[in-house]
PDB file of N, CA, C and O in Angstrom:
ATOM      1  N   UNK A   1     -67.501 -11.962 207.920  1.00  0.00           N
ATOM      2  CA  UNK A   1     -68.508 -12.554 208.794  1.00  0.00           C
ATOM      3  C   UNK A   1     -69.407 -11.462 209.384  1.00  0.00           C
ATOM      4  O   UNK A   1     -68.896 -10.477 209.915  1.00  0.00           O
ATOM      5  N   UNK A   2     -70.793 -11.621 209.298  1.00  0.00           N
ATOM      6  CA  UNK A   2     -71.870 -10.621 210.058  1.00  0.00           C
ATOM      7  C   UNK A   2     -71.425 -10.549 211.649  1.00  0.00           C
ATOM      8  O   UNK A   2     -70.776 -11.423 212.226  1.00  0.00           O
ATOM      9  N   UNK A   3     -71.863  -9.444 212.176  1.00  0.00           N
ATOM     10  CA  UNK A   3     -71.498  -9.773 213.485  1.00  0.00           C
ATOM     11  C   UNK A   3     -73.389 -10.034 213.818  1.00  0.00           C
ATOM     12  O   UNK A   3     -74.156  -9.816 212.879  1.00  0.00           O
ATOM     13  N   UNK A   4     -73.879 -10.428 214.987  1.00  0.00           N
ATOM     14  CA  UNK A   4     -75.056 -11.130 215.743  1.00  0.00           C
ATOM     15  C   UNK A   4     -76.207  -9.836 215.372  1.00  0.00           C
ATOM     16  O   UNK A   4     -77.404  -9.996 215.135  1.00  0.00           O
ATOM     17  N   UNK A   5     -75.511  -8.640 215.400  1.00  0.00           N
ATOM     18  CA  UNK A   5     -76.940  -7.563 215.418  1.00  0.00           C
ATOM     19  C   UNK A   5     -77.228  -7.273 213.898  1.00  0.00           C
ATOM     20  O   UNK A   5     -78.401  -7.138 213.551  1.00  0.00           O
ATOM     21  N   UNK A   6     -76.103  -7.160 212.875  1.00  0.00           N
ATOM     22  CA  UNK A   6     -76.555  -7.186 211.370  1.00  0.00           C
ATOM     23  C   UNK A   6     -77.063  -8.420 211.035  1.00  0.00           C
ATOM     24  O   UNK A   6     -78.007  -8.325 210.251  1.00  0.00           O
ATOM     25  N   UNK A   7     -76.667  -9.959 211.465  1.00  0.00           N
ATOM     26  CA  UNK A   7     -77.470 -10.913 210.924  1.00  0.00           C
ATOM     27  C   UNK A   7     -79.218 -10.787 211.612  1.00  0.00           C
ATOM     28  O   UNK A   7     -80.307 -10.811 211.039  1.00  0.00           O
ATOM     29  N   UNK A   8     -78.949 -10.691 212.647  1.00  0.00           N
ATOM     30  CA  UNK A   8     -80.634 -10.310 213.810  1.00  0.00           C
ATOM     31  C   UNK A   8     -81.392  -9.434 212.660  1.00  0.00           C
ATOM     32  O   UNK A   8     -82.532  -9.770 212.337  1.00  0.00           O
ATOM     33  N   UNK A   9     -80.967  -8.673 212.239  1.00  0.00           N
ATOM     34  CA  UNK A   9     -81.778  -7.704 211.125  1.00  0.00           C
ATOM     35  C   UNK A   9     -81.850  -8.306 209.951  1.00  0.00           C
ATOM     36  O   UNK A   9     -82.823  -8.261 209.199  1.00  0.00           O
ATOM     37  N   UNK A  10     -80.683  -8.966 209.732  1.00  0.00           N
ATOM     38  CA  UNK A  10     -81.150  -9.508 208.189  1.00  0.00           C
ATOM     39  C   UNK A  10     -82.235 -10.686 208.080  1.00  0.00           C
ATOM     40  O   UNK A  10     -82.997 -10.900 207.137  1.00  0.00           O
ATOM     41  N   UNK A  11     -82.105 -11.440 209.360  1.00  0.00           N
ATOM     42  CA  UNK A  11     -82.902 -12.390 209.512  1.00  0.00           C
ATOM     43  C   UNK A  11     -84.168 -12.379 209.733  1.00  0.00           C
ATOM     44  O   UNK A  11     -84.842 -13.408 209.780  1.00  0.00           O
ATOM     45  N   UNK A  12     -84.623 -11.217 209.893  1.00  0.00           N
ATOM     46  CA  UNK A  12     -86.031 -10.542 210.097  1.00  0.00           C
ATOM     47  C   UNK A  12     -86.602 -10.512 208.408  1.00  0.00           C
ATOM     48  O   UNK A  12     -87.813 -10.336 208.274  1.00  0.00           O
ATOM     49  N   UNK A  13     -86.176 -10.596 207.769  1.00  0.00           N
ATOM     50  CA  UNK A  13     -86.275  -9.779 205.838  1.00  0.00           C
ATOM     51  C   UNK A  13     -87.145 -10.994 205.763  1.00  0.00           C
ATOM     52  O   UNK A  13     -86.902 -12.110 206.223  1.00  0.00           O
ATOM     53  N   UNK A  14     -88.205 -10.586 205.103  1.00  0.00           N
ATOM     54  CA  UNK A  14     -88.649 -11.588 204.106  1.00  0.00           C
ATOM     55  C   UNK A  14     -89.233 -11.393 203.122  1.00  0.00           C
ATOM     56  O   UNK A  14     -90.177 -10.631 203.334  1.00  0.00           O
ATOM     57  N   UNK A  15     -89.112 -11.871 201.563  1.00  0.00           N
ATOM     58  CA  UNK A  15     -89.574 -11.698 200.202  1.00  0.00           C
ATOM     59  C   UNK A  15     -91.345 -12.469 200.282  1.00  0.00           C
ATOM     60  O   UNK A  15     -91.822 -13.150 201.191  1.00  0.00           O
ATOM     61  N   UNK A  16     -91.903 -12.089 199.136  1.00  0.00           N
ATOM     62  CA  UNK A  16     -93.201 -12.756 198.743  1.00  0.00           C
ATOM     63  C   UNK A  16     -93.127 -12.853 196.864  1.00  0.00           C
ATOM     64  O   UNK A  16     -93.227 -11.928 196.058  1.00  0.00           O
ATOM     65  N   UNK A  17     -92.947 -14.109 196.652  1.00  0.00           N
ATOM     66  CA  UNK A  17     -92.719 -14.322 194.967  1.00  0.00           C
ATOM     67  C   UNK A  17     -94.038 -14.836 194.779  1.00  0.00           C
ATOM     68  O   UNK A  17     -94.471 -15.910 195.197  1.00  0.00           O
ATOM     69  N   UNK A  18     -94.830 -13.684 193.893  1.00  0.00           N
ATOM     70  CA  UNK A  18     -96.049 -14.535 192.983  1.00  0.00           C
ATOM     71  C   UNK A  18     -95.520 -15.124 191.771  1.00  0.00           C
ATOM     72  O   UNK A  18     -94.663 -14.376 191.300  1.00  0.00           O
ATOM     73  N   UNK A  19     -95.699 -16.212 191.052  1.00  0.00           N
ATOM     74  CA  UNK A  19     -95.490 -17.003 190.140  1.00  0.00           C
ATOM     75  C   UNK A  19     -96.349 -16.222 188.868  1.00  0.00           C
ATOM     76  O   UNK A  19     -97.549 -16.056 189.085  1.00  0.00           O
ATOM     77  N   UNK A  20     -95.900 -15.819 187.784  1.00  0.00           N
ATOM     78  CA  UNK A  20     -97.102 -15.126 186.722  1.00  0.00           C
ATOM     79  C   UNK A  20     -96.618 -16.339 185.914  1.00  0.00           C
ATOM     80  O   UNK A  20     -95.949 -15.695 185.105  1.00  0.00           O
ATOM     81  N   UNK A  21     -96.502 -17.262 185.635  1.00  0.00           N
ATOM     82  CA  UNK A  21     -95.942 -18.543 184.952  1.00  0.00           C
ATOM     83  C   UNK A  21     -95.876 -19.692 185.381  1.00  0.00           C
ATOM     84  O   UNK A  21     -95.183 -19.931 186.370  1.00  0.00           O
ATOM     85  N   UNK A  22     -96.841 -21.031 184.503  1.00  0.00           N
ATOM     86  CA  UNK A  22     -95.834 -22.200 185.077  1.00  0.00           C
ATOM     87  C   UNK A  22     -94.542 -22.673 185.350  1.00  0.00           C
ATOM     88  O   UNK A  22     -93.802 -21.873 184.776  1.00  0.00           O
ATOM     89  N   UNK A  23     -93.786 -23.610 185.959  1.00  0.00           N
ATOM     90  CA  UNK A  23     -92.255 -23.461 186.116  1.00  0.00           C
ATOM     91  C   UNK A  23     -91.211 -22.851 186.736  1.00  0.00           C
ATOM     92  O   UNK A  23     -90.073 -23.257 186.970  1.00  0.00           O
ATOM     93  N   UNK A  24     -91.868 -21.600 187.020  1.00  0.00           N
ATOM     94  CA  UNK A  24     -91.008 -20.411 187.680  1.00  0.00           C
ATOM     95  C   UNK A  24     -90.538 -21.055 188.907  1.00  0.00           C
ATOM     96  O   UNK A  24     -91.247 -21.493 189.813  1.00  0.00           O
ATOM     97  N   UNK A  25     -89.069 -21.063 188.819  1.00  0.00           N
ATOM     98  CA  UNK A  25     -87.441 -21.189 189.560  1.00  0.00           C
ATOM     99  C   UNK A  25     -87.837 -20.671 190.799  1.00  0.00           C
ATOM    100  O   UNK A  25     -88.999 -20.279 190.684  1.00  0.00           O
ATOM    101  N   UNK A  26     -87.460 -20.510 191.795  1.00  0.00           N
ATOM    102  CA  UNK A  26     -87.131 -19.877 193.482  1.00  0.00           C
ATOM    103  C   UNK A  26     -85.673 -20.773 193.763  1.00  0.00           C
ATOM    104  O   UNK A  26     -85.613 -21.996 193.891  1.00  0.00           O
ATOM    105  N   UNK A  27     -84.807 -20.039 193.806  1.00  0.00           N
ATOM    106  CA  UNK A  27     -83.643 -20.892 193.931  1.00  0.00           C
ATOM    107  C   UNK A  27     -82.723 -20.222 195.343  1.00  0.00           C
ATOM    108  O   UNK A  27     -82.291 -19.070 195.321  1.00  0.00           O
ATOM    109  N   UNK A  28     -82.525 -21.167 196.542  1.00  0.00           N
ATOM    110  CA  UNK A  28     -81.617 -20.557 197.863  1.00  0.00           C
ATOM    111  C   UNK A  28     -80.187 -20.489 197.369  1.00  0.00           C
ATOM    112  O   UNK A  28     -79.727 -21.509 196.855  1.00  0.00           O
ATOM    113  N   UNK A  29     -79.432 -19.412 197.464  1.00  0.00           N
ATOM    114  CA  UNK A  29     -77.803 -19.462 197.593  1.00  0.00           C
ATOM    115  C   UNK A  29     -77.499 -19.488 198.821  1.00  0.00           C
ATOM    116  O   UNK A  29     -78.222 -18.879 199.609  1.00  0.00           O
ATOM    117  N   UNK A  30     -76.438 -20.148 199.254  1.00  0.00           N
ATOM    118  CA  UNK A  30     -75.834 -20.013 200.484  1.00  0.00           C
ATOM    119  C   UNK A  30     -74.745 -19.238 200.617  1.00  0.00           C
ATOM    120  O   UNK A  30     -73.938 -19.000 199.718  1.00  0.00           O
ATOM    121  N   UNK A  31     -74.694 -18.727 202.040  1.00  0.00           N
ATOM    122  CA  UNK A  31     -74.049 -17.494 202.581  1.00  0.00           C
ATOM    123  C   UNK A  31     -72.288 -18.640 202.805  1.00  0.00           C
ATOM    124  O   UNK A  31     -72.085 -19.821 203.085  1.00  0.00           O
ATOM    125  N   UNK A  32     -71.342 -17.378 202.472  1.00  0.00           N
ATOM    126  CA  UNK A  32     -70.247 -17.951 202.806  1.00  0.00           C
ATOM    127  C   UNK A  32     -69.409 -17.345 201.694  1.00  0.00           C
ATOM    128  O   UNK A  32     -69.785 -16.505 200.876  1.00  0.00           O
ATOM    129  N   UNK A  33     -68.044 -17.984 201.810  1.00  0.00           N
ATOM    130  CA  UNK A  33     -67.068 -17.657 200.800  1.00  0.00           C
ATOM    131  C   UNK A  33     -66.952 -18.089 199.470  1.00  0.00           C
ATOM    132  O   UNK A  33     -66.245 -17.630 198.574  1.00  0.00           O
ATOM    133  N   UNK A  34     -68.010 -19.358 199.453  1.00  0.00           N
ATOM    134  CA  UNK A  34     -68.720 -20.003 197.815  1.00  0.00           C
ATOM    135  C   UNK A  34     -69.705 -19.732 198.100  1.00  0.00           C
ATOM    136  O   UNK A  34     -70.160 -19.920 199.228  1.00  0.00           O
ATOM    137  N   UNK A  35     -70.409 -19.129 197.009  1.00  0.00           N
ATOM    138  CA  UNK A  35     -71.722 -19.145 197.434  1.00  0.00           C
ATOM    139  C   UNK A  35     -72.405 -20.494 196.313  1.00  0.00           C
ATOM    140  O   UNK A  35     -71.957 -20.636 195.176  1.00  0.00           O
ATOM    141  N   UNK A  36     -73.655 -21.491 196.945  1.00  0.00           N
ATOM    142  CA  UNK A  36     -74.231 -22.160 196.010  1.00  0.00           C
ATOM    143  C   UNK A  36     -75.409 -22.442 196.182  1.00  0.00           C
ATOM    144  O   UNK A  36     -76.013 -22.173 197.220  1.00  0.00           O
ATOM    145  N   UNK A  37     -75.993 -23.121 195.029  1.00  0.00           N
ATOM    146  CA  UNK A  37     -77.642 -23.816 195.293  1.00  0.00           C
ATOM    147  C   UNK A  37     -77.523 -24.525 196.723  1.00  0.00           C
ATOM    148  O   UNK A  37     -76.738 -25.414 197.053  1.00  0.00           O
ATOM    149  N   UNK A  38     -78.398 -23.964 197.397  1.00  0.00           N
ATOM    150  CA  UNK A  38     -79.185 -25.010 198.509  1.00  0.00           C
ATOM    151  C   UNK A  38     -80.123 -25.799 198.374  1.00  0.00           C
ATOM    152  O   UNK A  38     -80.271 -26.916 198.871  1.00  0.00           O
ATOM    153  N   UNK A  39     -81.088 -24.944 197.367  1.00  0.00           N
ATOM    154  CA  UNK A  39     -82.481 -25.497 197.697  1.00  0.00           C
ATOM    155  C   UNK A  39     -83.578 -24.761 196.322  1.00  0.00           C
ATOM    156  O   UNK A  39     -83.659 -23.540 196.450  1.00  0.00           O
ATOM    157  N   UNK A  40     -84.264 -25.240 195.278  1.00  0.00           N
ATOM    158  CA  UNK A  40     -84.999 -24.786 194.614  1.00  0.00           C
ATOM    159  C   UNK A  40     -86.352 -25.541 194.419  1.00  0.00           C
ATOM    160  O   UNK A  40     -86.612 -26.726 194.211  1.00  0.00           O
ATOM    161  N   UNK A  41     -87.139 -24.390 194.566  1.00  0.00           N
ATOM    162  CA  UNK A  41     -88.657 -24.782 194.466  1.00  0.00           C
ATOM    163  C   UNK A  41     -89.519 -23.975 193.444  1.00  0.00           C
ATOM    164  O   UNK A  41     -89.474 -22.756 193.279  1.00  0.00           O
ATOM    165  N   UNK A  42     -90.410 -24.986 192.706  1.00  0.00           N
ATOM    166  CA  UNK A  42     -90.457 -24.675 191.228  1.00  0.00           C
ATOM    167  C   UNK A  42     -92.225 -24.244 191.711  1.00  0.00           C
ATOM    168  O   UNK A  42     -93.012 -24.991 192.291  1.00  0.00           O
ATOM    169  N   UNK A  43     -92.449 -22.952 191.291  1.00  0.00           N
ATOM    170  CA  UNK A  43     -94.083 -22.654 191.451  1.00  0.00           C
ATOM    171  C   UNK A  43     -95.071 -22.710 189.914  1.00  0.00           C
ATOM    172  O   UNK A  43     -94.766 -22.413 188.759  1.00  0.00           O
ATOM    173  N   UNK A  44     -95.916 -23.051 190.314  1.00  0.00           N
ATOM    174  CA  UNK A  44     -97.460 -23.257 189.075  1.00  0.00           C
ATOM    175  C   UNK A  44     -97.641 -21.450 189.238  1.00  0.00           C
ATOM    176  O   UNK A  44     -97.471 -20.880 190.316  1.00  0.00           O
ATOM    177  N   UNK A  45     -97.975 -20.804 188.077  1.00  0.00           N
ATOM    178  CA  UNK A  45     -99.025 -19.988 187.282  1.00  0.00           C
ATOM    179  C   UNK A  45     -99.836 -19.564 188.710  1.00  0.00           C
ATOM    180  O   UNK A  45    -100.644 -20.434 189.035  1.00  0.00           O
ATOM    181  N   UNK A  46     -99.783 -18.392 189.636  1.00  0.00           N
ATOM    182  CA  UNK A  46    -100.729 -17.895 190.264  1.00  0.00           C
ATOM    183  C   UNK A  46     -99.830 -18.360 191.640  1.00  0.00           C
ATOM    184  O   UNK A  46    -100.250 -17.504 192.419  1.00  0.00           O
ATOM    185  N   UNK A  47     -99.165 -18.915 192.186  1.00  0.00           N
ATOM    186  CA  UNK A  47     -98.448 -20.007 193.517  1.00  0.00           C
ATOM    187  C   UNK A  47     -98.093 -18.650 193.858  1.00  0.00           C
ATOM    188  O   UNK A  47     -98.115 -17.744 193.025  1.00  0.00           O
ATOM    189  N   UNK A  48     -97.700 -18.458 195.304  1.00  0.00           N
ATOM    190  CA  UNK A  48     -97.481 -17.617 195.774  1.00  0.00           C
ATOM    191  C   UNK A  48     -96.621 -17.994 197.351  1.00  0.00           C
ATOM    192  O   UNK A  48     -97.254 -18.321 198.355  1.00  0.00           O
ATOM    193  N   UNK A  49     -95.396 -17.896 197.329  1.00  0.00           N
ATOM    194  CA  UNK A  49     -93.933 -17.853 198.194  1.00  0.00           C
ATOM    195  C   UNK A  49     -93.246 -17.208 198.996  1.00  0.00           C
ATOM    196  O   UNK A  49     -92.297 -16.535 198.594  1.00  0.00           O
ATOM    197  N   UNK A  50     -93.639 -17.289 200.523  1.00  0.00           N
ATOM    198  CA  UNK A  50     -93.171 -16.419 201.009  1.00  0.00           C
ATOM    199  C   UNK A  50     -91.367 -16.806 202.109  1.00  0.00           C
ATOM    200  O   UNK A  50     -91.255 -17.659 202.990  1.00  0.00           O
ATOM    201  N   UNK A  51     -90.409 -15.973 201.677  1.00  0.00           N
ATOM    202  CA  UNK A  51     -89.183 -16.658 202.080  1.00  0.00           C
ATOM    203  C   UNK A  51     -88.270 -15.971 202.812  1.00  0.00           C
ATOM    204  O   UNK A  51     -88.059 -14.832 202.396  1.00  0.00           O
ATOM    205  N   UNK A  52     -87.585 -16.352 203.899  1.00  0.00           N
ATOM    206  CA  UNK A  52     -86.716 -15.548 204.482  1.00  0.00           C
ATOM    207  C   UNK A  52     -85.206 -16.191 204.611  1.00  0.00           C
ATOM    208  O   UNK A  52     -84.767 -17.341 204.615  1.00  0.00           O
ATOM    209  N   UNK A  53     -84.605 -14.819 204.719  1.00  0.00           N
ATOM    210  CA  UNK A  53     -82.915 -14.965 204.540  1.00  0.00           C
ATOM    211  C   UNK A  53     -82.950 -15.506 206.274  1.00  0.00           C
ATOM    212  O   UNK A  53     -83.622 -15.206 207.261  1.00  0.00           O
ATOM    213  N   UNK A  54     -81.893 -16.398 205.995  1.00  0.00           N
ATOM    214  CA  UNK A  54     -81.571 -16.863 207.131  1.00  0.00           C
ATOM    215  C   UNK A  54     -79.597 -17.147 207.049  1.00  0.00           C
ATOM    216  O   UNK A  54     -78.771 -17.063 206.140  1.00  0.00           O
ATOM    217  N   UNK A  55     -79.549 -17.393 208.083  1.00  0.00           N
ATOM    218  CA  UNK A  55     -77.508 -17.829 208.217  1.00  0.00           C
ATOM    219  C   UNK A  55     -77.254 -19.042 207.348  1.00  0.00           C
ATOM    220  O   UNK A  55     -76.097 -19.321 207.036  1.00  0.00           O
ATOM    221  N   UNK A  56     -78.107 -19.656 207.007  1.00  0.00           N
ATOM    222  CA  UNK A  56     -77.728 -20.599 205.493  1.00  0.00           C
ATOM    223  C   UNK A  56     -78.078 -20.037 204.346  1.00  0.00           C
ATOM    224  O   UNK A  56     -77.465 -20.293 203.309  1.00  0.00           O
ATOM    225  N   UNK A  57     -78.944 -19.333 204.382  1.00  0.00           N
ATOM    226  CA  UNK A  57     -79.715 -18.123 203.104  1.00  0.00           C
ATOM    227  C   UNK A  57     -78.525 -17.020 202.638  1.00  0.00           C
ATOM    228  O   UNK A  57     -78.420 -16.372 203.679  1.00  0.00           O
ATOM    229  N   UNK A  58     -77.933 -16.652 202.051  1.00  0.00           N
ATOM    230  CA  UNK A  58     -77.721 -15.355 201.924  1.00  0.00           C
ATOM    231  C   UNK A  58     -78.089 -14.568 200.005  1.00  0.00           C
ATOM    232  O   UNK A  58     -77.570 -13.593 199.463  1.00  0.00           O
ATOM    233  N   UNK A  59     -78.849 -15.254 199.641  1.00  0.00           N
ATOM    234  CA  UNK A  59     -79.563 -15.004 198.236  1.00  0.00           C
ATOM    235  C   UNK A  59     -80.665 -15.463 197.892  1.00  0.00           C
ATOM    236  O   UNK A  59     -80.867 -16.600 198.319  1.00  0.00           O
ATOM    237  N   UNK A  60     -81.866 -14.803 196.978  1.00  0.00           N
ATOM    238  CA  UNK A  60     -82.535 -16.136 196.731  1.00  0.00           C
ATOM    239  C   UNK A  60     -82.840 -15.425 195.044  1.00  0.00           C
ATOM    240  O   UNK A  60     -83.328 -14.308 194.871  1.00  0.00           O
ATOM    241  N   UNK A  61     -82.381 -16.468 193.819  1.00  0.00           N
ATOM    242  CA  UNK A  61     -82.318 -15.960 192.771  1.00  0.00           C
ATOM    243  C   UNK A  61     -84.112 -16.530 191.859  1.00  0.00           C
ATOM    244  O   UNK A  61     -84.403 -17.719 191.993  1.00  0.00           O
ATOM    245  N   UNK A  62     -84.870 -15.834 191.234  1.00  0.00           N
ATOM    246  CA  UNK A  62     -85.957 -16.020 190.778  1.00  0.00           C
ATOM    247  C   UNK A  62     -85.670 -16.556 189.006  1.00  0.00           C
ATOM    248  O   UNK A  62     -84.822 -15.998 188.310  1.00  0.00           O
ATOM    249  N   UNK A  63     -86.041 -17.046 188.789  1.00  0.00           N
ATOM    250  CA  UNK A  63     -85.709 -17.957 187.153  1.00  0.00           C
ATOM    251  C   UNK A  63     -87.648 -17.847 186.241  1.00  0.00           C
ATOM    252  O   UNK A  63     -88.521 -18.693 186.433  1.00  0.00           O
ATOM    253  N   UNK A  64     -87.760 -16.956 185.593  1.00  0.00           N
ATOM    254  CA  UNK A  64     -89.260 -16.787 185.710  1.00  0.00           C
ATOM    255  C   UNK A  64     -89.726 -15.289 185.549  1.00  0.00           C
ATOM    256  O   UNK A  64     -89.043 -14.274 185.689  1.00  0.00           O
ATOM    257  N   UNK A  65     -91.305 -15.426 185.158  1.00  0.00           N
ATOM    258  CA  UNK A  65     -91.968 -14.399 185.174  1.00  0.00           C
ATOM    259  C   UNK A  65     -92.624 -14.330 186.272  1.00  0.00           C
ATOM    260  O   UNK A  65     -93.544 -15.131 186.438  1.00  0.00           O
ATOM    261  N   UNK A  66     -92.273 -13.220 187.433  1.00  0.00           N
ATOM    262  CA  UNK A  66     -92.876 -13.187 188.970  1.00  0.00           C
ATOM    263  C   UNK A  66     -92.860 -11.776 189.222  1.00  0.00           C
ATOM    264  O   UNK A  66     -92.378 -10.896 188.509  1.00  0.00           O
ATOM    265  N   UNK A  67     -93.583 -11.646 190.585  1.00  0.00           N
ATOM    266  CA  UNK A  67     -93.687 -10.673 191.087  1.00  0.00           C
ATOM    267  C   UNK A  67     -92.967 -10.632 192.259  1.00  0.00           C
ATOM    268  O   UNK A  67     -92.818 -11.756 192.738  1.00  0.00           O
ATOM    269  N   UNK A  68     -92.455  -9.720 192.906  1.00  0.00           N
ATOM    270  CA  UNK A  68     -90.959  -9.836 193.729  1.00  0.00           C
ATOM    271  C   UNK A  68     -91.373  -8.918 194.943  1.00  0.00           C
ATOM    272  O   UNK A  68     -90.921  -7.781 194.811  1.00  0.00           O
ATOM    273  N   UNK A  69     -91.987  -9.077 195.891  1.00  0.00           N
ATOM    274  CA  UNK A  69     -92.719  -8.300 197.147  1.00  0.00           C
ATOM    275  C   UNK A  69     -91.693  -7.822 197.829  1.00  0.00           C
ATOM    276  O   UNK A  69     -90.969  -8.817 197.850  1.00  0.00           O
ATOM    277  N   UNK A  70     -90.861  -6.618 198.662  1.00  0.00           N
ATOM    278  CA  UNK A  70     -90.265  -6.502 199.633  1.00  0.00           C
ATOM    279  C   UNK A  70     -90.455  -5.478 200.397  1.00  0.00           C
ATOM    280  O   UNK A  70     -91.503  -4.849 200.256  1.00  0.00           O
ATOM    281  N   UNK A  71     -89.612  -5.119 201.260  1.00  0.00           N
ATOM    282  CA  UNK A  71     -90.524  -3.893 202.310  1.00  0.00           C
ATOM    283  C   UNK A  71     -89.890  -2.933 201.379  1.00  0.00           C
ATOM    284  O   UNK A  71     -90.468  -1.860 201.554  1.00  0.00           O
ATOM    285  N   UNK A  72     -88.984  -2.810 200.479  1.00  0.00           N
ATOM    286  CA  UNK A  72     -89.070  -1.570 199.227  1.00  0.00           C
ATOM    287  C   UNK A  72     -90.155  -1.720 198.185  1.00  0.00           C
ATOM    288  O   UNK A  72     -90.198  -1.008 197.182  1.00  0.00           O
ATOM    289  N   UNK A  73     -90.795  -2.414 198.384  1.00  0.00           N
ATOM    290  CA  UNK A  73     -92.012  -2.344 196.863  1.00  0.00           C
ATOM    291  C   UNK A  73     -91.952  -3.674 196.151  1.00  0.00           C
ATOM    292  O   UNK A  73     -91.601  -4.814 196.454  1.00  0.00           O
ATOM    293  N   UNK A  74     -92.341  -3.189 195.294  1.00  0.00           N
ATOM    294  CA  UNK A  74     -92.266  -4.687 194.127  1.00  0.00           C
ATOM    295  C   UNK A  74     -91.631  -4.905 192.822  1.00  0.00           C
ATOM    296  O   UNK A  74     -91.650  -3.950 192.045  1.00  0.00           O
ATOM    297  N   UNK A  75     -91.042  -6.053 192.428  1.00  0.00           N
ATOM    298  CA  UNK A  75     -90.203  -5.523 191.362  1.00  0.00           C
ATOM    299  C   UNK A  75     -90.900  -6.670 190.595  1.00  0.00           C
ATOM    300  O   UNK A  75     -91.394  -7.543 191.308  1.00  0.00           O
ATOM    301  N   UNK A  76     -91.036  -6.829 189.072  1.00  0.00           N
ATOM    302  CA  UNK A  76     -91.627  -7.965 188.531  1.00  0.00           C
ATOM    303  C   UNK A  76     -89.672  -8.485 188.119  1.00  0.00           C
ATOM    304  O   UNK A  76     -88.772  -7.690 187.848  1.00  0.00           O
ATOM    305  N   UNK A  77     -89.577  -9.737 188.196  1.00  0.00           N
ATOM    306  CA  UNK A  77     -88.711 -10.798 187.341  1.00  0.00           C
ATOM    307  C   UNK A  77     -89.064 -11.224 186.213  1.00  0.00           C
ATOM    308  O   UNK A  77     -90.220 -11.640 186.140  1.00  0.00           O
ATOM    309  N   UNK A  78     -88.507 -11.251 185.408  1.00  0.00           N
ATOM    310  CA  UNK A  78     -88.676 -11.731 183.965  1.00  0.00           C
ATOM    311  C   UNK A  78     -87.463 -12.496 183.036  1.00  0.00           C
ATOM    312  O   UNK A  78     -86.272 -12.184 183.031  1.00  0.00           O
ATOM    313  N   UNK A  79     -87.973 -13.356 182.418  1.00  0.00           N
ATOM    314  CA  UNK A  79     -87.255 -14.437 181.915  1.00  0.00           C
ATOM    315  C   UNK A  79     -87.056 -14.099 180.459  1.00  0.00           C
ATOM    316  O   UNK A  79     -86.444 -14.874 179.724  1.00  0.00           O
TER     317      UNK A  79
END
């Protein structure tokens, strides 16, 4: 279990997914001892997503050709 000041920081994080593809996946895992789908939202060719980890968040997996924004840089995803 996080204690209140590592989740406070994690909960601050947030990604930016550009879509380079129709279809492209955004899929939430949830935090815990299973982790599973919460929640997936499918972006158009150019869509652009901005998402944060939260205490139901603890993943968010990309399915797709995207661009992957974070305060380390950018990573492209590819399918």
């Amino acid at each position: 279990n996080m204690d209140n000041n590592n989740f406070e920081a994690m909960e601050n994080e947030y990604i930016c997914v550009k879509a380079l593809q129709p279809g492209t996946q955004i899929i939430g895992l949830t935090r815990g001892s299973e982790t599973k789908s919460h929640h997936t939202e499918n972006l158009d060719k150019g869509e652009v997503i901005i998402l944060q980890f939260t205490e139901k968040t603890s993943a968010i997996k990309i399915r797709g050709n995207a661009e992957v924004y974070t305060k380390y840089g950018m990573i492209k995803a590819e399918k």
